[in-house]
C-alpha positions in Angstrom: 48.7 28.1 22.2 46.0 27.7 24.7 47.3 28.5 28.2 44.1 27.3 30.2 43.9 23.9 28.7 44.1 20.9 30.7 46.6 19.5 28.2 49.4 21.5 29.0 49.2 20.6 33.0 52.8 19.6 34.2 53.3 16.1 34.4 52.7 14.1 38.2 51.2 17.3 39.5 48.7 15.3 40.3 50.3 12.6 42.0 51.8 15.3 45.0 50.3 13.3 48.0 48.8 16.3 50.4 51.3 14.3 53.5 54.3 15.4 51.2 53.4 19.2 51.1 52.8 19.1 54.3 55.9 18.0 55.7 57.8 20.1 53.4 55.9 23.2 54.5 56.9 21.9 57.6 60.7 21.3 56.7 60.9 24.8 55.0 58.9 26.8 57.9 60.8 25.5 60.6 64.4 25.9 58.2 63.6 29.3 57.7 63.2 30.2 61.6 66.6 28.3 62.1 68.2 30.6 59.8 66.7 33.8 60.9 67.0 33.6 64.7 69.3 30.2 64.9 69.0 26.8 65.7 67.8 27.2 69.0 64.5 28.2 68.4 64.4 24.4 66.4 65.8 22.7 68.8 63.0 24.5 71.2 60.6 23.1 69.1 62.1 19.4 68.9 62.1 19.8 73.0 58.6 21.2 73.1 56.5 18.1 71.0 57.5 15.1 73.4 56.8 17.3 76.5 53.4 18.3 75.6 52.5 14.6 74.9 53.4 13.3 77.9 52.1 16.7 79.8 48.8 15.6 77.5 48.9 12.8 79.1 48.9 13.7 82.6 45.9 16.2 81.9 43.8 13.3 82.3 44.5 12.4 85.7 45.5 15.7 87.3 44.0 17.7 90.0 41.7 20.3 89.1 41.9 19.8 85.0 40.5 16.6 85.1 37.1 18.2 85.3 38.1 20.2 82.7 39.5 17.6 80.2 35.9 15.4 80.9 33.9 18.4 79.4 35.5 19.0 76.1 34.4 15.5 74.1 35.0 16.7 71.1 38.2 15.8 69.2 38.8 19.8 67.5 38.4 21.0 71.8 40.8 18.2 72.6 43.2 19.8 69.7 43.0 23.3 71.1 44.0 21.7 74.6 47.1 20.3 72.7 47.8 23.6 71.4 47.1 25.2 74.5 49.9 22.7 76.0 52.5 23.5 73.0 51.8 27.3 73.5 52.7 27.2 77.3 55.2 24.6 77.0 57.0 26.4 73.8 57.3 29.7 75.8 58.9 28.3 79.3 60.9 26.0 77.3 62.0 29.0 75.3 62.7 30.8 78.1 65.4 28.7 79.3 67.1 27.8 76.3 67.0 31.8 75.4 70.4 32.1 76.6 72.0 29.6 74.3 70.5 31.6 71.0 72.4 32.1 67.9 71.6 34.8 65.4 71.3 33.7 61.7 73.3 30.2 61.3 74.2 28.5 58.0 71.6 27.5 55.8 73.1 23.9 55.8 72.7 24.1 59.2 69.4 25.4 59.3 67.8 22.7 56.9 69.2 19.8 59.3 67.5 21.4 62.5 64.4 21.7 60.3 64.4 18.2 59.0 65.0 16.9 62.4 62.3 18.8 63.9 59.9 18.1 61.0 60.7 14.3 62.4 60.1 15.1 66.0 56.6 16.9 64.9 55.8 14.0 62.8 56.2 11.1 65.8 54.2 13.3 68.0 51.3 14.2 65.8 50.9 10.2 64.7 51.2 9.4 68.4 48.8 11.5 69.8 45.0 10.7 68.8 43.6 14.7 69.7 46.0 15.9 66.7 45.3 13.0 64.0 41.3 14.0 64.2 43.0 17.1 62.4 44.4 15.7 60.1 45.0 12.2 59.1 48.5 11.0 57.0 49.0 8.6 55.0 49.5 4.5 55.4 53.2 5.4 54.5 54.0 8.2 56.8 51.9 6.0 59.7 54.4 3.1 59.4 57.4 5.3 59.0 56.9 7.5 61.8 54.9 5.1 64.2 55.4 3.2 67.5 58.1 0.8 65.7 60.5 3.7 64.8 59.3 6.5 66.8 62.2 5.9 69.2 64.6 5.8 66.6 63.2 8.8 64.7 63.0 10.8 67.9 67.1 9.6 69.1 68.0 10.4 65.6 66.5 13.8 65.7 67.9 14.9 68.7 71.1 13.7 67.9 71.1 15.5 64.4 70.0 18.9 66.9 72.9 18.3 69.3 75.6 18.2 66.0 73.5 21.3 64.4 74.0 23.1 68.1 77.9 22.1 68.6 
C-alpha cells in the first residue's frame, strides 16, 4: 500500500467549507472554557460582543477618540480598535459577573453556552464591517446569521445562556 497517494484521501475532505471549521473551533474553544471555569465566563462573552458593537459605534462620534478613529483608515487598524473594545469590555464585564462563577459545569451544559455564544459571535462579526475585512463567510452563514435573524439568533442565545446559568 502506498500511504502518500492521493487515492487513499478520505472522502468530502475536500468539501469542509473553511466557515464550518471555524465556527466549530469556535463552538469547541468557547465549550471547553465553559467546562473548565463555568458558564459564566460564556455567558461574559455572549454579553461582551453586542456591547462592543454598539460601543464601536459610538467611537465615531465621541469626544476625544473621534480624532483618533479618523486616523486609522485601514480596515486591519479598525479591527485592532474592535479588539481593543472586546479586550476592555471583556475585562469590566468580567469583573462584575465574577461573583456569579461556577467551577467546572456539565459538559452538556458547557456545549449549549458554547453554541450559544458561537451564535452571538457570529451576529456580531457579520454585523460589523471592521471584523468581515478579516475574514469574510460564506453566502450561507451571511443569510443565516444576518440582519433578518440577528435578533432572533441573539434572543435565542441569551435565552439558551439564562437556562445553561439557572
Amino acid at each position: 500500500m502506498n500511504f502518500g497517494s492521493t487515492s487513499m484521501a478520505l472522502p468530502y475532505v475536500g468539501h469542509i467549507q473553511p466557515d464550518s471549521i471555524i465556527i466549530a473551533a469556535l463552538i469547541i474553544g468557547i465549550s471547553a472554557i465553559a467546562v473548565k471555569w463555568g458558564t459564566a465566563r460564556a455567558c461574559v462573552i455572549a454579553i461582551t460582543l453586542p456591547v462592543t458593537a454598539f460601543i464601536y459605534t459610538l467611537v465615531h462620534d465621541g469626544f476625544l477618540v473621534s480624532t483618533i478613529d479618523t486616523k486609522l483608515t485601514s480596515p486591519l487598524m479598525q479591527s485592532a480598535l474592535f479588539g481593543i473594545i472586546v479586550v476592555f469590555v471583556y475585562i469590566t464585564t468580567h469583573r462584575m459577573y465574577r461573583s456569579f462563577v461556577h467551577e467546572g459545569e456539565s459538559i452538556a451544559l458547557a456545549i449549549l453556552a458554547g453554541i450559544a455564544s458561537t451564535c452571538i459571535v457570529l451576529v456580531v462579526w457579520i454585523q460589523t464591517p471592521a471584523l468581515m475585512s478579516i475574514w469574510n463567510f460564506s453566502n450561507t452563514i451571511d443569510m443565516l446569521f444576518g440582519a433578518a435573524y440577528a435578533l432572533w439568533w441573539i434572543l435565542g442565545s441569551l435565552l439558551v445562556l439564562a437556562y445553561v446559568r439557572s
